[in-house]
C-alpha positions as CSV (number, residue, x, y, z in Angstrom):
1,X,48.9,-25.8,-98.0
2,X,48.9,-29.1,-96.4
3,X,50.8,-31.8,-97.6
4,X,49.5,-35.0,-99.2
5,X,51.2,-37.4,-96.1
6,X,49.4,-34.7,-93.5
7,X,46.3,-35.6,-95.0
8,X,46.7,-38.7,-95.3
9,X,47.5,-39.0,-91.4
10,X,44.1,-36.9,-90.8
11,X,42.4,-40.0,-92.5
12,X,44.7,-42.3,-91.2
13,X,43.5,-40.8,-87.6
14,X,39.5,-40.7,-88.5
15,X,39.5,-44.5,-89.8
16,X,41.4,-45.3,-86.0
17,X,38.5,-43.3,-84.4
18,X,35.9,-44.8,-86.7
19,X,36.8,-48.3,-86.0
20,X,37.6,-47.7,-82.1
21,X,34.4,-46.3,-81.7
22,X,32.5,-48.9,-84.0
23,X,34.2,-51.9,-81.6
24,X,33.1,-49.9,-78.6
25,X,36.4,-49.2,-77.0
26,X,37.6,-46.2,-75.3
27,X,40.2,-43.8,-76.2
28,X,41.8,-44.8,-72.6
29,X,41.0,-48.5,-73.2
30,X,42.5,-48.6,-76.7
31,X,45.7,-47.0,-75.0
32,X,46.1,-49.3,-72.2
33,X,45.7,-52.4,-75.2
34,X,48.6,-51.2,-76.8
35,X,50.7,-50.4,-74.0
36,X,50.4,-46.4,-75.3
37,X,49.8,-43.1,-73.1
38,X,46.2,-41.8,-73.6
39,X,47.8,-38.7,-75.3
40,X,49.6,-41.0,-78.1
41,X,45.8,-42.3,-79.1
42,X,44.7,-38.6,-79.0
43,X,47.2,-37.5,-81.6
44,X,47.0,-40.7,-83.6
45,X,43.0,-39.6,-83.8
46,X,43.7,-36.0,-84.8
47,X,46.4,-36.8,-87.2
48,X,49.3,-35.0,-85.4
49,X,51.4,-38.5,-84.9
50,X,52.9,-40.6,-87.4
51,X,52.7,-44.0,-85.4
52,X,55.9,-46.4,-86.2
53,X,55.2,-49.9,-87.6
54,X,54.9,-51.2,-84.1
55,X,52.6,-48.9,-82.7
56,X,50.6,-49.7,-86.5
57,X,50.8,-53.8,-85.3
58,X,49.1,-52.7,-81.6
59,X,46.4,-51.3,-82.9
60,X,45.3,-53.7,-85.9
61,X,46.1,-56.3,-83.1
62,X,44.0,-54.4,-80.5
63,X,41.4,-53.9,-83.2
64,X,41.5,-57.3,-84.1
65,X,42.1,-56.9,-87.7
66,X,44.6,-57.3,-90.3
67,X,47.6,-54.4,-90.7
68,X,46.3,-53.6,-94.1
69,X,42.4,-52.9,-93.0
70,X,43.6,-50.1,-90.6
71,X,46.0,-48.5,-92.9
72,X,43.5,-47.8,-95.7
73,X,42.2,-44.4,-95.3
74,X,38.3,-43.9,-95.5
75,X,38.6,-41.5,-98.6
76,X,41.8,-40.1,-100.8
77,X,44.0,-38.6,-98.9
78,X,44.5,-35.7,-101.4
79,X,40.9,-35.6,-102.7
80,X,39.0,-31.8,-101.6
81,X,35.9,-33.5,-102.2
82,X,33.1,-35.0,-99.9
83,X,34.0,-38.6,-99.5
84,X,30.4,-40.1,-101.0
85,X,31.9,-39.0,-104.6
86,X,33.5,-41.3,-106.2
87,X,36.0,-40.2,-109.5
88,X,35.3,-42.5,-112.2
């Protein structure tokens, strides 16, 4: 069984491949923006890196965006369900 910080670092890498590919940049372009190897954004994306601080700061800088929009996943983290539901 997966732990709740691996999921959250799956999310954490779709919401990084979400909003790279919604601003149009390449994987190899977002790499060479935060002074990163190619492979660092690839594991990032598939949630097999936990990214320090700095590399956090790159990106949101790269992206653009405030720290805090990049680090809130697209859905729960621990949630089994599709992400449209909402618990109320």
């Amino acid at each position: 069984m997966k732990s709740s910080f691996d999921n959250y670092l799956k999310q954490f890498g779709k919401k990084i491949n979400v909003v790279r590919k919604a601003k149009r940049i390449t994987q190899f372009q977002l790499a060479s923006l935060c002074d990163l190897d190619i492979r660092t954004i690839q594991r990032i994306e598939k949630g097999e890196f936990n990214p320090s601080l700095k590399i956090l700061i790159k990106l949101a800088l790269a992206f653009n965006l405030p720290l805090s929009e990049i680090i809130i996943p697209l859905e729960n983290p621990d949630s089994n369900t599709n992400s449209n539901e909402t618990a109320r």
